[in-house]
C-alpha atoms as one frame of an Amber mdcrd trajectory, in Angstrom:
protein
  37.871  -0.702   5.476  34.542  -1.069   3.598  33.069   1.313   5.557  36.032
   4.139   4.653  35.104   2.893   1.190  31.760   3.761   0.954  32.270   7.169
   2.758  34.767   8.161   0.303  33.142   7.448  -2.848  29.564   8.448  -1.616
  31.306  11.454  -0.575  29.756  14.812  -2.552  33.104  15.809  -3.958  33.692
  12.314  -4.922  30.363  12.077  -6.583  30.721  15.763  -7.876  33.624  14.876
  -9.579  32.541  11.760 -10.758  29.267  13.310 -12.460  31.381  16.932 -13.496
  34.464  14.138 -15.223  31.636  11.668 -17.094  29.906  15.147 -18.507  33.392
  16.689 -19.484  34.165  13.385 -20.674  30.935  13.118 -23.528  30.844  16.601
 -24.230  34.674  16.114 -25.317  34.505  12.811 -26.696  31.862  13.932 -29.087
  33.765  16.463 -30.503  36.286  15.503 -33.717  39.747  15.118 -32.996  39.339
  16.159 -28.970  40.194  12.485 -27.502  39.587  11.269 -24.447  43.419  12.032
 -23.882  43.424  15.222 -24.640  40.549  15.387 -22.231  42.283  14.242 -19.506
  45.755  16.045 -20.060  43.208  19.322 -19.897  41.262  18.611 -16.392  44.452
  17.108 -14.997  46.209  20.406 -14.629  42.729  21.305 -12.259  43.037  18.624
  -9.850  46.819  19.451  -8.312  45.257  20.903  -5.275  42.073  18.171  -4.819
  42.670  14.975  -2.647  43.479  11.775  -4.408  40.535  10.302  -4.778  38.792
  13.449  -5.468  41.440  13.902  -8.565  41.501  10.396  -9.644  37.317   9.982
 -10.175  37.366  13.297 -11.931  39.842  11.872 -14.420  38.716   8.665 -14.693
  35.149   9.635 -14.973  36.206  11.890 -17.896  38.218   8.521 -19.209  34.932
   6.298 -19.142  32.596   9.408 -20.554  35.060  10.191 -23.198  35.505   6.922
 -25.092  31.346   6.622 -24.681  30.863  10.015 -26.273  32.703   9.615 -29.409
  29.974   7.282 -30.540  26.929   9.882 -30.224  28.437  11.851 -33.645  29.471
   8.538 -35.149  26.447   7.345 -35.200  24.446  10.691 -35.857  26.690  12.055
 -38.875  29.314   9.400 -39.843  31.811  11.105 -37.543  33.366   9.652 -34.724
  34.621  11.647 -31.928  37.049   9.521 -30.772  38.973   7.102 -33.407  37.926
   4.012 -31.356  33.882   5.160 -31.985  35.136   4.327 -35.856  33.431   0.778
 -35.808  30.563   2.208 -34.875  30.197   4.057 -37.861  29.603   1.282 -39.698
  25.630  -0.142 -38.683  25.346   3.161 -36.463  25.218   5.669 -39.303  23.157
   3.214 -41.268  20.219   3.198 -38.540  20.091   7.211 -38.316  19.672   7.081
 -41.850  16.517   5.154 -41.506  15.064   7.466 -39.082  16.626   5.009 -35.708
  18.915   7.510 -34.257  17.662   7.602 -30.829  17.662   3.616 -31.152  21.072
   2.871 -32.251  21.963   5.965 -29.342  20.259   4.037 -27.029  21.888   0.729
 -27.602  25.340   2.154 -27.857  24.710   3.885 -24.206  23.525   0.696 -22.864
  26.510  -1.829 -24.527  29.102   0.830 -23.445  27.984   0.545 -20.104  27.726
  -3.041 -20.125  30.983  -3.196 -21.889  32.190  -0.985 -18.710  30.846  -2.837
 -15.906  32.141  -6.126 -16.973  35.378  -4.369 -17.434  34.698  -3.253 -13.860
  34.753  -6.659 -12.483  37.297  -8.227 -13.930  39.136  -5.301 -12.793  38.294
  -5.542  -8.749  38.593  -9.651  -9.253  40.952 -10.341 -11.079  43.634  -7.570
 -11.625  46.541  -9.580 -10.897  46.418 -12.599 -12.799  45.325 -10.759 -16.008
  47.899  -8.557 -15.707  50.521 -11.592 -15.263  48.723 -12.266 -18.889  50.306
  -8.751 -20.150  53.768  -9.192 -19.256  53.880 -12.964 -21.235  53.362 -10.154
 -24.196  56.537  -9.363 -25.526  57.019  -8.560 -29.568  56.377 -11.922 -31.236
  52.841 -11.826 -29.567  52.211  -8.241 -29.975  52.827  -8.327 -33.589  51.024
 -11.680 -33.992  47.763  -9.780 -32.149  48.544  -6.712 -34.728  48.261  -8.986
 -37.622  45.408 -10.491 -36.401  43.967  -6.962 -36.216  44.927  -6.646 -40.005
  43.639  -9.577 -40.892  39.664  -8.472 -40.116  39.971  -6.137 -42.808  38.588
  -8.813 -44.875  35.459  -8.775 -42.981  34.837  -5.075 -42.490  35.149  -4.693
 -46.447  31.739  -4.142 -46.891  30.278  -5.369 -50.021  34.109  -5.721 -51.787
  37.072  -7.646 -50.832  39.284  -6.110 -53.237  38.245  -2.826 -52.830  38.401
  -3.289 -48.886  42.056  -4.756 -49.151  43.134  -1.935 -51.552  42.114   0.741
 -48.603  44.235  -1.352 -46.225  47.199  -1.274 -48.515  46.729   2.547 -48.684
  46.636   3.009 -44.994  49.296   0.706 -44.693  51.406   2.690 -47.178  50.415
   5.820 -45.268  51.628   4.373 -41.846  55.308   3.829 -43.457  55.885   7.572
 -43.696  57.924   8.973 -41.290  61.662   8.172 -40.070  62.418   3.984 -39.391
  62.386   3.823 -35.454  64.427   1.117 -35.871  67.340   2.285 -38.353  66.541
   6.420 -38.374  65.823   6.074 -42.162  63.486   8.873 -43.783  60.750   6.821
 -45.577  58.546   9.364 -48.187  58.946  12.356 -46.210  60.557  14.361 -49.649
  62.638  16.066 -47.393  59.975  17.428 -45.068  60.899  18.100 -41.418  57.284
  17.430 -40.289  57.001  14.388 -42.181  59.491  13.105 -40.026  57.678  12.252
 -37.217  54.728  11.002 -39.659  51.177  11.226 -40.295  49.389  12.524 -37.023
  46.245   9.342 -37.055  43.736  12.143 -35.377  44.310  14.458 -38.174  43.931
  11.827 -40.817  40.843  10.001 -38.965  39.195  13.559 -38.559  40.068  14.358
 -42.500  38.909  10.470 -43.748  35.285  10.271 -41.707  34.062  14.177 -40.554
  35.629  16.111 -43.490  34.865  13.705 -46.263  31.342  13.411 -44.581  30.971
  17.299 -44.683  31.682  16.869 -48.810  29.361  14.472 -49.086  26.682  16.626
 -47.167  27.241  19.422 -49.319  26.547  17.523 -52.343  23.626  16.268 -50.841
  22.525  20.047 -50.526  23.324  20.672 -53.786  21.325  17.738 -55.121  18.334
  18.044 -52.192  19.262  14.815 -50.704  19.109  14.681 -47.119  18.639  12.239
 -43.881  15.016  11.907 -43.331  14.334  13.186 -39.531  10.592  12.788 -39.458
  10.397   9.788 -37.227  13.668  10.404 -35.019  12.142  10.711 -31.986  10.014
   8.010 -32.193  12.851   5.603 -32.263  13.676   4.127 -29.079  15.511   1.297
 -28.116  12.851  -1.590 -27.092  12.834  -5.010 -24.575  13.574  -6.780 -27.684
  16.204  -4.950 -28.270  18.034  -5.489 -25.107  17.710  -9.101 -25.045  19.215
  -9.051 -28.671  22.116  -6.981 -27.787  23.008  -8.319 -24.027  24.827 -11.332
 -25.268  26.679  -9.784 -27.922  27.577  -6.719 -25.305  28.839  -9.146 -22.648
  30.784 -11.235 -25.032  32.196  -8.143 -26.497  33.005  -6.571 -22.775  35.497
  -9.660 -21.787  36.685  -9.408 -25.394  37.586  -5.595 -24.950  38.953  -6.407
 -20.712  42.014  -8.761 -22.647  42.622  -6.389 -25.700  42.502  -3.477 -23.013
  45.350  -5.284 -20.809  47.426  -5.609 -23.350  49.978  -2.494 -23.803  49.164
  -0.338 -26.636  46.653  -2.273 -28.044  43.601   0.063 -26.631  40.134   0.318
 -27.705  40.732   0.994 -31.382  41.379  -2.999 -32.036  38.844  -4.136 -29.651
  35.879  -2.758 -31.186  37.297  -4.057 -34.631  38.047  -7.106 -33.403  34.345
  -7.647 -31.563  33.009  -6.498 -34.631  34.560  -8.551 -36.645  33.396 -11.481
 -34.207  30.178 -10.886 -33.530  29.680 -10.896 -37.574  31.408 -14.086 -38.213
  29.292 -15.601 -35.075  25.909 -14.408 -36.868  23.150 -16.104 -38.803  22.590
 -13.387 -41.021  26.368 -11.642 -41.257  25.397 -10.031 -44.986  23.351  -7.651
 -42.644  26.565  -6.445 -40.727  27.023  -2.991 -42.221  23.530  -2.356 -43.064
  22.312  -0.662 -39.722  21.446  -3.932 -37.385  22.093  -3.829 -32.996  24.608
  -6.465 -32.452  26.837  -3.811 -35.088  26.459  -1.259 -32.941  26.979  -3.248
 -29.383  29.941  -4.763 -30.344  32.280  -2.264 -30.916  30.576   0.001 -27.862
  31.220  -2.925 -25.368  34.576  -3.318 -26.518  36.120  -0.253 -26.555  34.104
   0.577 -23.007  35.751  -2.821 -21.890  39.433  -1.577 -22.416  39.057   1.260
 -20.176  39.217  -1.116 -16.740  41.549  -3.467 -18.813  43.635  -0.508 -19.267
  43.507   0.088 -15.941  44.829  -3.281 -14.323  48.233  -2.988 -15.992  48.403
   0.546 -14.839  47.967  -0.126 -11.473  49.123  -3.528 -10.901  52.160  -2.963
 -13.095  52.746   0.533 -12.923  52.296  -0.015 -16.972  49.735   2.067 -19.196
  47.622  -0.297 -21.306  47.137   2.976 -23.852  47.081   6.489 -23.967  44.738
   7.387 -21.729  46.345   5.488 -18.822  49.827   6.789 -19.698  48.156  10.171
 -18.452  47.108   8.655 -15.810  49.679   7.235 -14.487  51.375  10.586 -14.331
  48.563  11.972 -12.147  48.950   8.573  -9.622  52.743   9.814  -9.383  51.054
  13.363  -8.937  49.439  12.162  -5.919  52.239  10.336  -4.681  50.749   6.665
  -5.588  53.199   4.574  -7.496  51.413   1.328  -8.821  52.276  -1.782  -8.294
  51.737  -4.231  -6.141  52.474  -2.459  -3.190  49.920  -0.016  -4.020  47.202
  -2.823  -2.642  48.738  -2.448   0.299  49.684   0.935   1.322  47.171   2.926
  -0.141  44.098   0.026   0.304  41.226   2.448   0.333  42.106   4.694  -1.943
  42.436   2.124  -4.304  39.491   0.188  -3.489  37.375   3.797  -3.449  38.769
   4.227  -7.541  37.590   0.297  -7.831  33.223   1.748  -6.642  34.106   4.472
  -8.260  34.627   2.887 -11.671  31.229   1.550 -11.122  29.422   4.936 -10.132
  31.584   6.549 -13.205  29.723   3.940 -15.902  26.477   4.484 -14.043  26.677
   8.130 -14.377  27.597   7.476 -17.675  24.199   5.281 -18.491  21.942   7.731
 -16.992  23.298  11.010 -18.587  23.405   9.227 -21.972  19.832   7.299 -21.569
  18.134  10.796 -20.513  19.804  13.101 -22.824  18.951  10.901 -25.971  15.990
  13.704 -26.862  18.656  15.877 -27.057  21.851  14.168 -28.843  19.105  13.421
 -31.823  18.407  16.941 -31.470  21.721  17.416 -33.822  20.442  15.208 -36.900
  17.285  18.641 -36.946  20.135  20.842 -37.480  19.728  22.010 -41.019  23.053
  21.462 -42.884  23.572  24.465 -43.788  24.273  25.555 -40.146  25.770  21.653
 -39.054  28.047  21.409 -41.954  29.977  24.617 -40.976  30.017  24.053 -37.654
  31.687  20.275 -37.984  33.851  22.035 -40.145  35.510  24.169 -37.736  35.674
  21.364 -35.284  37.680  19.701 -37.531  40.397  22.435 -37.816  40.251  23.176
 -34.147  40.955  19.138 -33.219  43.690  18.607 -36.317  45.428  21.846 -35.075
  44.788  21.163 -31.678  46.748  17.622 -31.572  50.502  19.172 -32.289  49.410
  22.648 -32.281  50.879  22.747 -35.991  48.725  24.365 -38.959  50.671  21.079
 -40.843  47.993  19.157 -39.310  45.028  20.741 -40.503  46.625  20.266 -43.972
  46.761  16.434 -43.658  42.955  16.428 -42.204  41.507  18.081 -45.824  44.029
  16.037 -47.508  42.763  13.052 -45.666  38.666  14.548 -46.222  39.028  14.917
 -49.972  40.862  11.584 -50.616  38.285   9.985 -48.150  34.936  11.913 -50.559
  36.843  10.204 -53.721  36.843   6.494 -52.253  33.523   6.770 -50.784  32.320
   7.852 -53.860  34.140   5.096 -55.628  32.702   1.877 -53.122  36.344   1.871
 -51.288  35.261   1.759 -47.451  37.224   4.100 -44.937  37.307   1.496 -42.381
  40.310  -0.847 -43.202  42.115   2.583 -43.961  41.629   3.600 -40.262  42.463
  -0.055 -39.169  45.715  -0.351 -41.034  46.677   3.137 -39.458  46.282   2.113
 -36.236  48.261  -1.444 -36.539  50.536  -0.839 -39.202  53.347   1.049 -36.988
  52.486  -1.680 -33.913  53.051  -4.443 -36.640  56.034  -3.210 -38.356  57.852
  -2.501 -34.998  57.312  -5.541 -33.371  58.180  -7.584 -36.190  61.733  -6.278
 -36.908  62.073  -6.260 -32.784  60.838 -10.014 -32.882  63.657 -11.086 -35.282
  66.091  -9.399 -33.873  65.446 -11.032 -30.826  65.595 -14.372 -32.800  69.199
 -13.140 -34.571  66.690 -13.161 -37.869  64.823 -16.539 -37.691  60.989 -16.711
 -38.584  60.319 -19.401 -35.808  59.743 -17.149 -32.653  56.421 -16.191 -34.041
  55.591 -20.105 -34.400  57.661 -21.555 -31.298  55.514 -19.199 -28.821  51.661
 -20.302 -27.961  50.447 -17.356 -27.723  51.614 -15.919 -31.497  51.575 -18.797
 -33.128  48.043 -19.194 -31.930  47.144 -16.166 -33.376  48.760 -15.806 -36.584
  46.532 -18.897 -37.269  43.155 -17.467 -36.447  44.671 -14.607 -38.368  44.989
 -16.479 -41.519  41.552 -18.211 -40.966  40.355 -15.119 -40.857  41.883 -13.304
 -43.808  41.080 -16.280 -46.257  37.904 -16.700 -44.659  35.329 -15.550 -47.424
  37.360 -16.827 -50.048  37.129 -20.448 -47.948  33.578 -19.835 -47.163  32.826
 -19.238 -51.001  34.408 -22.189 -52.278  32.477 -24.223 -49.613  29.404 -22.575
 -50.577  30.107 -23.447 -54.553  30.860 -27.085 -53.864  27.530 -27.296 -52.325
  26.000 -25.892 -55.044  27.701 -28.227 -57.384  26.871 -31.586 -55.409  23.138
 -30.149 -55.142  22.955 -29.321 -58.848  24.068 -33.148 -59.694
């Protein structure tokens, strides 16, 4: 069997496809509002006629490049391509501005790979007993892990609690419009038909990061104010740097295998939750935010680590851990491959091929993102003038492109203008993006959790897994108010 294996992967349509889905993938994931989804719904459509393992890399290799590529534009203009690059936003953008694109490029391409391969593992040995973890998940622990995810807004806040926990009320108040999946009740949709359904997140991610950032750039225009590119190139990711970074990428990579397992949770929370992690493990956390590796790392790893924790639910389980896989589990039924258990055994090799492959895909992925650095920094020399425009039409195309609905695009400059005015006024964009994401997940699963429990608050404190972490979620929401009070008692005891 090993040897059918290695002749299928090592194969040159396999490895074409491999190499031709990781290149799609980037080029894709790079661009604002074209997820990795949409990626894959495109080249899927191309692959009816190509044998199954053929198909599958050229997918998956577009899955791994995809969620990679969305952090080359978040870190090189405050624009993530894909909304689970939005962590890396955060030290990424910081370092370009000092002239360390092709370093913080460098470390995100080696973290994501890291964050991959561990993923990889896990996947080949030990699929089945991590994806017995997933179905112990029902709604009291999916909510808990939601409101865990909630709770880290207090540490991505930047410089302001309150102002960080007033942009996760607002995204939270955002994620309520739209008709009760529960009840069928219109909540602030003023009688609109497409509110509904609503606020598309791509649309309003797109809007909040690439459109406000295009505002900001044109002010900067106005006012002559502009990113320093003298000593781009120069910046390259050192020995020191990898050394720094390895711990905090492998740490982050099992983090981002469990999130990744669990259904619907997907790289989005991972690389918040890492983030959020790796700063509260830190000696020097006040530099979280200000351009430093382990920011960048952690949320790379991560989200790189759900896409092979996404995949052992999918085909252990026949369940998607996320979007991505949900796709892909309609091209395994394409193919004829139904997951599950039996899929070990009647389709061994192709299987086992997808397993090396997953490997080759997140090497493929290293190299073309490691020798093409020169050239991603390439788009900080673009003069603004030109880049500014060009970002700008991106956004339409990938607001308009989700639903194919003009609506969309609406919501995105919406979303871009309210996101100038907060950045301008100290509110971060992050806890908006995170509240987004989890508010929906939270709200469901809570009002499925009590109705399970006829209306009684225990469930969420009778089951381990919840109740253990609604706890580290309130440790971790009070945390800097506990962690100041400490800090002023031991001022006061020194002072006597």
């Amino acid at each position: 069997m090993i040897v059918e294996v290695l002749q299928n992967v090592f194969s040159w349509q396999v490895l074409l496809a491999i190499f031709a889905g990781v290149s799609a993938g980037i080029a894709i994931g790079a661009m604002p509002g074209l997820t990795s989804t949409m990626g894959i719904a495109l080249l899927m459509p191309l692959t009816f006629k190509f044998e199954p393992q053929v198909g599958m890399m050229l997918l998956i290799g577009e899955f791994v490049g995809g969620i990679y590529g969305g952090s080359i534009t978040a870190i090189l203009i405050n624009t993530p391509g894909t909304s689970s690059a939005a962590a890396t936003t955060l030290d990424g953008f910081p370092m370009t501005k000092r002239g360390e694109a092709g370093r913080a490029l460098g470390i995100s391409t080696i973290a994501s790979a890291t964050g991959g391969m561990i993923s990889g593992l896990m996947l080949v040995f030990i699929a089945p007993t991590l994806a017995s973890m997933a179905l112990k998940f029902s709604a009291p622990e999916t909510f808990a892990l939601a409101f865990f995810g909630i709770s880290i807004i207090s540490s991505i806040s930047a410089n302001s609690l309150t102002k960080g926990l007033i942009s996760g009320l607002l995204g939270l108040m955002v994620s309520l419009i739209g008709m009760d999946n529960i009840s069928g009740y219109s909540r602030f949709t003023f009688g609109s038909i497409f509110l509904m359904n609503g606020l598309s997140f791509i649309p309003v991610l797109v809007g909040l990061f690439a459109m406000s950032q295009c505002l900001t750039s044109v002010e900067e225009l106005m006012v002559n104010n502009s990113i320093d590119t003298k000593s781009l190139k120069r910046a390259k990711i050192s020995m020191k740097d990898f050394l720094k970074i390895l711990p905090t990428a492998i740490r982050a990579g099992i983090t981002g295998t469990f999130i990744g397992i669990v259904p619907g949770a997907g790289g989005d929370i991972s690389a918040f939750v890492s983030y959020d992690m790796e700063k509260r493990l830190s000696k020097h956390p006040e530099l979280f935010g200000t351009g430093i590796p382990e920011g960048i790392a952690a949320p790379e790893a991560s989200n790189n680590g759900t896409t092979g924790g996404a995949l052992i639910p999918l085909l252990t389980l026949g369940i998607p851990g996320d979007s991505n896989t949900a796709v892909l589990l309609g091209a395994l039924m394409m193919y004829n491959l139904t997951p599950g258990p039996q899929l070990f055994v009647e389709n061994a090799v192709t299987v086992k091929t997808l397993f090396v492959g997953f490997f080759i895909a997140n090497f493929v992925m290293l190299t073309l993102g490691l020798s093409n650095v020169k050239n991603f920094v390439k788009i900080v020399n673009i003069p603004k003038q030109v880049l500014v425009p060009i970002v700008m039409v991106l956004c339409v195309i990938g607001s308009f492109a989700i639903n194919t609905n003009f609506d969309d695009v609406i919501v995105m400059f919406v979303a871009g203008i309210v996101g100038y005015v907060l950045s301008k006024g100290g509110f971060p964009l992050s806890p908006i993006v995170l509240a987004l994401i989890l508010g929906p997940m939270a709200e469901g699963n809570f009002r499925r959790s009590l109705v399970m429990s006829h209306g009684s608050y225990s469930i969420f404190f009778t089951r381990p897994i919840a109740a253990t972490f609604i706890f580290i979620a309130l440790i971790s929401l009070f945390w800097p108010i506990i962690k100041t009070a400490v800090k002023q008692i031991k001022q006061a005891r020194m002072s006597k």
